[in-house]
mmCIF file of the C-alpha atoms, coordinates in Angstrom:
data_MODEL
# 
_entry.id   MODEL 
# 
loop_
_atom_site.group_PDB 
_atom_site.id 
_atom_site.type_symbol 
_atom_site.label_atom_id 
_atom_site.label_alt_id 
_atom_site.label_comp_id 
_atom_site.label_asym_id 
_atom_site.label_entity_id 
_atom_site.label_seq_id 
_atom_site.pdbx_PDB_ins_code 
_atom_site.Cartn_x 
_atom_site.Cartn_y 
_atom_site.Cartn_z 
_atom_site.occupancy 
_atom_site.B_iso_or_equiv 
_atom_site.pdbx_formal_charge 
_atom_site.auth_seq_id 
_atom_site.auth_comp_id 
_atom_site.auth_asym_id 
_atom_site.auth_atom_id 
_atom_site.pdbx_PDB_model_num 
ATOM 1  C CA . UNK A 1 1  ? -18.235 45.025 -39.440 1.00 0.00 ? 1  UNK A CA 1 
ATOM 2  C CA . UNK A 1 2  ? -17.422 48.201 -37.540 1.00 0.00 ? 2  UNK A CA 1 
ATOM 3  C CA . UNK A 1 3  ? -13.719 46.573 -37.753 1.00 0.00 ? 3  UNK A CA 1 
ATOM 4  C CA . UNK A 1 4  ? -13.465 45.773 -41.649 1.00 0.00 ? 4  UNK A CA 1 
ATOM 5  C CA . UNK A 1 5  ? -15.158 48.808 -42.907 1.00 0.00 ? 5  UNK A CA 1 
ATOM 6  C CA . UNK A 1 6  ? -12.982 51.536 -41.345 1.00 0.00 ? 6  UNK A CA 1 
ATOM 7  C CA . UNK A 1 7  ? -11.699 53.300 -43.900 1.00 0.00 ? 7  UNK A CA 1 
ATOM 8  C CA . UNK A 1 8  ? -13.583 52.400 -46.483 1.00 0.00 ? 8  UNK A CA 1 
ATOM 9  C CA . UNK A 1 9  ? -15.668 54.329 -48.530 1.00 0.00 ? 9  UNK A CA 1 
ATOM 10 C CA . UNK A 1 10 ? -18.155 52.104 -49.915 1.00 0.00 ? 10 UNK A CA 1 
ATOM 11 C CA . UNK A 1 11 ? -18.286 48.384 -50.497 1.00 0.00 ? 11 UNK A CA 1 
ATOM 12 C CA . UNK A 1 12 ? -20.619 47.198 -54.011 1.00 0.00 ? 12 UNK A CA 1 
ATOM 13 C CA . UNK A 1 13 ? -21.765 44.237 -53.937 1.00 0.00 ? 13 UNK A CA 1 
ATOM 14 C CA . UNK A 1 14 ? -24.168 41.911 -56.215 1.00 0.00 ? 14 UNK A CA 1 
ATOM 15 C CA . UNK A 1 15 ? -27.497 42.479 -54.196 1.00 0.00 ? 15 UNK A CA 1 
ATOM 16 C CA . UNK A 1 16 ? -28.323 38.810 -53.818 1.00 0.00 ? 16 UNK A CA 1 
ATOM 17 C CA . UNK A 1 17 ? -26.129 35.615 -54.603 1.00 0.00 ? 17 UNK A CA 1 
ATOM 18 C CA . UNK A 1 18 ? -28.249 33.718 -57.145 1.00 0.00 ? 18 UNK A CA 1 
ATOM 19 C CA . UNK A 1 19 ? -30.665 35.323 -59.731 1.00 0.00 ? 19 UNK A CA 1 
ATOM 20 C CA . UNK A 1 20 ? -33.971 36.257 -58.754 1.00 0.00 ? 20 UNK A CA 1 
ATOM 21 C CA . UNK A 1 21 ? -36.728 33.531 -58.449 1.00 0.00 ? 21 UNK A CA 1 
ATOM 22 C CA . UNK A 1 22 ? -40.417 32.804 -58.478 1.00 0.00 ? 22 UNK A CA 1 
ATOM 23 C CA . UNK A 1 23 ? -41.736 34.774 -55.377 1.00 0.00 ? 23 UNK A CA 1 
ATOM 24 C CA . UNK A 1 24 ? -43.494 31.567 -54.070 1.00 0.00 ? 24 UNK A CA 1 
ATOM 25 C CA . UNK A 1 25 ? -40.276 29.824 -54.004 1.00 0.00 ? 25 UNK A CA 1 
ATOM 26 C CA . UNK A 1 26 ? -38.028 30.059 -50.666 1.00 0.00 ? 26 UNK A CA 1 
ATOM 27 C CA . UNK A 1 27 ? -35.247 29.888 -51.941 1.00 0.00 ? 27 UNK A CA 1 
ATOM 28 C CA . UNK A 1 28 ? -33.793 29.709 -56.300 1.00 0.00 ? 28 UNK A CA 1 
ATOM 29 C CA . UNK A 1 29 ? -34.445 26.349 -57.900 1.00 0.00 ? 29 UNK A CA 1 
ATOM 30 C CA . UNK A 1 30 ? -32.124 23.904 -59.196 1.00 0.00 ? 30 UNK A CA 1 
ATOM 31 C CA . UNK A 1 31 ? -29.257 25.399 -56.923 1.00 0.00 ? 31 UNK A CA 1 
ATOM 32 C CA . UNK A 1 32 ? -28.847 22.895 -53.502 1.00 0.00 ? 32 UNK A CA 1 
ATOM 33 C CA . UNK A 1 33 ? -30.135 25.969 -51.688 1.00 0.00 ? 33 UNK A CA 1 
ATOM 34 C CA . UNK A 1 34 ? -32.462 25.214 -48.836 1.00 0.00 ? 34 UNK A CA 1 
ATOM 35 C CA . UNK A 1 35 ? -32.871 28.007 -46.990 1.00 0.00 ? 35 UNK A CA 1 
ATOM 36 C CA . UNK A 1 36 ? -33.457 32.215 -47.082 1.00 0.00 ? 36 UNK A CA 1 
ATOM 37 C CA . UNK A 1 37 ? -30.239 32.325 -45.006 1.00 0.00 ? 37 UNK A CA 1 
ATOM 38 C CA . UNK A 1 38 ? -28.183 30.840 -47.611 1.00 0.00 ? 38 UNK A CA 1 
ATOM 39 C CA . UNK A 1 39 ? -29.205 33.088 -50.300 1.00 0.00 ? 39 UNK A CA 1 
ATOM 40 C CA . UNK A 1 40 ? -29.264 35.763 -48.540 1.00 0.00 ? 40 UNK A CA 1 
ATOM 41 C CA . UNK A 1 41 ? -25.916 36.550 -47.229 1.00 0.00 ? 41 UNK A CA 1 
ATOM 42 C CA . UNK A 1 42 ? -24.784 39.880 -49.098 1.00 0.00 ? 42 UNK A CA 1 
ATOM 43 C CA . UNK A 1 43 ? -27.855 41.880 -46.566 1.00 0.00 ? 43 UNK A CA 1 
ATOM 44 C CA . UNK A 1 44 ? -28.883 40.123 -43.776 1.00 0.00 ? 44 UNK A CA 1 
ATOM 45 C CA . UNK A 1 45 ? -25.952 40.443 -41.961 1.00 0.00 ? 45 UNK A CA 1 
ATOM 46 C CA . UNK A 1 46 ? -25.697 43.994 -42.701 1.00 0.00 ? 46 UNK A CA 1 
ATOM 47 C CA . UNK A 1 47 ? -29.380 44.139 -41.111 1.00 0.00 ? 47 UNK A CA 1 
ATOM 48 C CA . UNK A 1 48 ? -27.817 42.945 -37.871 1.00 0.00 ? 48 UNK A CA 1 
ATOM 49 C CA . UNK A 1 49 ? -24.855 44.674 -37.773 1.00 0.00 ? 49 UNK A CA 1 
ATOM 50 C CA . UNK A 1 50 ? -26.507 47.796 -38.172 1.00 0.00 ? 50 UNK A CA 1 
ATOM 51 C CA . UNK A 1 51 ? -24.746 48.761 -41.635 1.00 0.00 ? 51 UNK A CA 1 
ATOM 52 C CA . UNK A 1 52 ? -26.421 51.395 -43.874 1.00 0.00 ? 52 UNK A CA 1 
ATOM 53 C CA . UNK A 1 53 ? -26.897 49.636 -47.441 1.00 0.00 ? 53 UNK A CA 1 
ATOM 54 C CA . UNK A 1 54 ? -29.138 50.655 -50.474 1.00 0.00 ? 54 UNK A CA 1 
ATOM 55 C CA . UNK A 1 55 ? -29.553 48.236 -53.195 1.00 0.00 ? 55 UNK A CA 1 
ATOM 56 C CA . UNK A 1 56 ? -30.368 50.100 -57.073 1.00 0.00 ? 56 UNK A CA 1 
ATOM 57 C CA . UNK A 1 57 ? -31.470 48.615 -60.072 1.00 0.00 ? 57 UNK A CA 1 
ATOM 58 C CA . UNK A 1 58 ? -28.808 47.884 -62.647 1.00 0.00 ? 58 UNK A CA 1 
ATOM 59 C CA . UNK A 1 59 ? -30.932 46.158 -65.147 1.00 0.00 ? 59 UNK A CA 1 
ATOM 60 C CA . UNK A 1 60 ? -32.898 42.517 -65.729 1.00 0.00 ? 60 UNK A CA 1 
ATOM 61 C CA . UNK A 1 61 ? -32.056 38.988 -66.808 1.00 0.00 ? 61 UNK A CA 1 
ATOM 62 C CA . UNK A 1 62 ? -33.806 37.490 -69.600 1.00 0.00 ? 62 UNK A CA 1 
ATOM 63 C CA . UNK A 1 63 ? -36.930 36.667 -67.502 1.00 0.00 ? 63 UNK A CA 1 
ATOM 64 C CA . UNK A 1 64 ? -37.681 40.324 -66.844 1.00 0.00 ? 64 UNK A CA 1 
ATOM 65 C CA . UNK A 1 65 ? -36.522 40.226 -63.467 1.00 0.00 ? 65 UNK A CA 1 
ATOM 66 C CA . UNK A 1 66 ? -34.472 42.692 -62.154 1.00 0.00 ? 66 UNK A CA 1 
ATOM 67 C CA . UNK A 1 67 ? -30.723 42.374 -60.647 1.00 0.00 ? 67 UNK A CA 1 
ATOM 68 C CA . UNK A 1 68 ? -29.400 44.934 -58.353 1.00 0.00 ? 68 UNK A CA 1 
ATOM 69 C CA . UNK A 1 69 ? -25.628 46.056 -56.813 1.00 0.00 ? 69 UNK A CA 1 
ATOM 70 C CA . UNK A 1 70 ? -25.717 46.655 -53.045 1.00 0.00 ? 70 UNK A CA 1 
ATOM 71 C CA . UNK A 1 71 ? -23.692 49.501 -51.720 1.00 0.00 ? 71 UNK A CA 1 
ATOM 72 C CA . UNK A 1 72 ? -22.847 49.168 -48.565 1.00 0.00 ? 72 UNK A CA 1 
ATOM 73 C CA . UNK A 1 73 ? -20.685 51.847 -45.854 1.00 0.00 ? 73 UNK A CA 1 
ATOM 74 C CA . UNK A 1 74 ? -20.230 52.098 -42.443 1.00 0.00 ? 74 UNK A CA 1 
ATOM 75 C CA . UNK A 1 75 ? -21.830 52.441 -39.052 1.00 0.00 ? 75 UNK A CA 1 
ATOM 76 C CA . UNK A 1 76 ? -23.149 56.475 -39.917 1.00 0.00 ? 76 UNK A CA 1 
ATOM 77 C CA . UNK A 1 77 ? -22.446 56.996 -43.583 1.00 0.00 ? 77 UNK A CA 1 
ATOM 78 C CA . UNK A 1 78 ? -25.753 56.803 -44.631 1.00 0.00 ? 78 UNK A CA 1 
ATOM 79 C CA . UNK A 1 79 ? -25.734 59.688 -46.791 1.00 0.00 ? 79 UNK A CA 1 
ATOM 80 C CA . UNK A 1 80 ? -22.330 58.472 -48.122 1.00 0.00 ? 80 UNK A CA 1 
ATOM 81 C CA . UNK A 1 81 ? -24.220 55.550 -49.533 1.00 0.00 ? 81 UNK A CA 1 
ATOM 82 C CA . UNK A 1 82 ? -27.324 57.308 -50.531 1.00 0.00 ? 82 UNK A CA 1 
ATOM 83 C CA . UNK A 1 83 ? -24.603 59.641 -52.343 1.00 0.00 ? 83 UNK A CA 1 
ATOM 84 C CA . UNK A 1 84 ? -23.043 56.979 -54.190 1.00 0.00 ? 84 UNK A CA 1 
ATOM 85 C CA . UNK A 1 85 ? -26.275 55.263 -55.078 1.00 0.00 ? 85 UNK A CA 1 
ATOM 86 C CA . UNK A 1 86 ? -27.552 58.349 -56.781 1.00 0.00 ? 86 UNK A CA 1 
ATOM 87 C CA . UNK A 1 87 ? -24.588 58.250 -58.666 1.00 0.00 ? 87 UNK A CA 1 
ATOM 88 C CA . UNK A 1 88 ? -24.711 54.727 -59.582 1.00 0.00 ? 88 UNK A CA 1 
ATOM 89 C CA . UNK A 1 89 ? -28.512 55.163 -60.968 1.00 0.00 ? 89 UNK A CA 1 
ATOM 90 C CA . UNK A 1 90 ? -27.345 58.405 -62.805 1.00 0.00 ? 90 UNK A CA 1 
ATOM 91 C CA . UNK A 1 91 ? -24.778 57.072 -64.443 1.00 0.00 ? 91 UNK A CA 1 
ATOM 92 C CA . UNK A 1 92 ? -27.031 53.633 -65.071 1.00 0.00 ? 92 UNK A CA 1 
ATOM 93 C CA . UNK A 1 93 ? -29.566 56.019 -66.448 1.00 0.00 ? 93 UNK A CA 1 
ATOM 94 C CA . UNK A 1 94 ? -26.629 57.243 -68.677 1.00 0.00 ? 94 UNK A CA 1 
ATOM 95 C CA . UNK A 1 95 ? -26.252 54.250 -70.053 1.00 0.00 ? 95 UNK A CA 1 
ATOM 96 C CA . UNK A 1 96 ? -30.023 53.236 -71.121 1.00 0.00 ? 96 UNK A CA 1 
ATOM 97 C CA . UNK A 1 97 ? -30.430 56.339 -72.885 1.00 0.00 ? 97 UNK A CA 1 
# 
């Protein structure tokens, strides 16, 4: 990771790779998916690797659950990303008004 993100700002991503579920669930329904690790693959390996990430709110599907954007940066640019997700949620914010 150290590798791919030099250079780079930031990286957004979607914060998960299915819409959100039933919290009882393991792992979204109706999808094949078995397990957390296959669901889960836009922040767990940033967890390893040591990444700084911050996922904000950008709004809710039709259940009323919320969906998120992941920005990610690397090895020491945590106030890079904290930076940029401000921004992000201001200019969200912006939006909803």
């Amino acid at each position: 990771m150290d590798v791919a993100l030099n250079g780079v700002y930031v990286v957004i991503s979607p914060a998960a790779a299915h819409l959100p579920f039933a919290t009882a669930m393991n792992a979204p329904p109706d999808t094949g998916v078995k397990s957390w690790t296959e669901w889960t693959g836009f922040s767990y390996p940033l967890n390893l690797t040591g990444q700084p990430a911050c996922v904000v709110s950008c709004g809710f599907i039709a259940t009323g659950l919320p969906i998120g954007i992941q920005i990610i940066g690397a090895r020491g640019a945590d106030g890079r990303v904290l930076s940029v997700a401000k921004e992000i949620e201001s200019l969200i914010g912006r939006l909803r008004e």
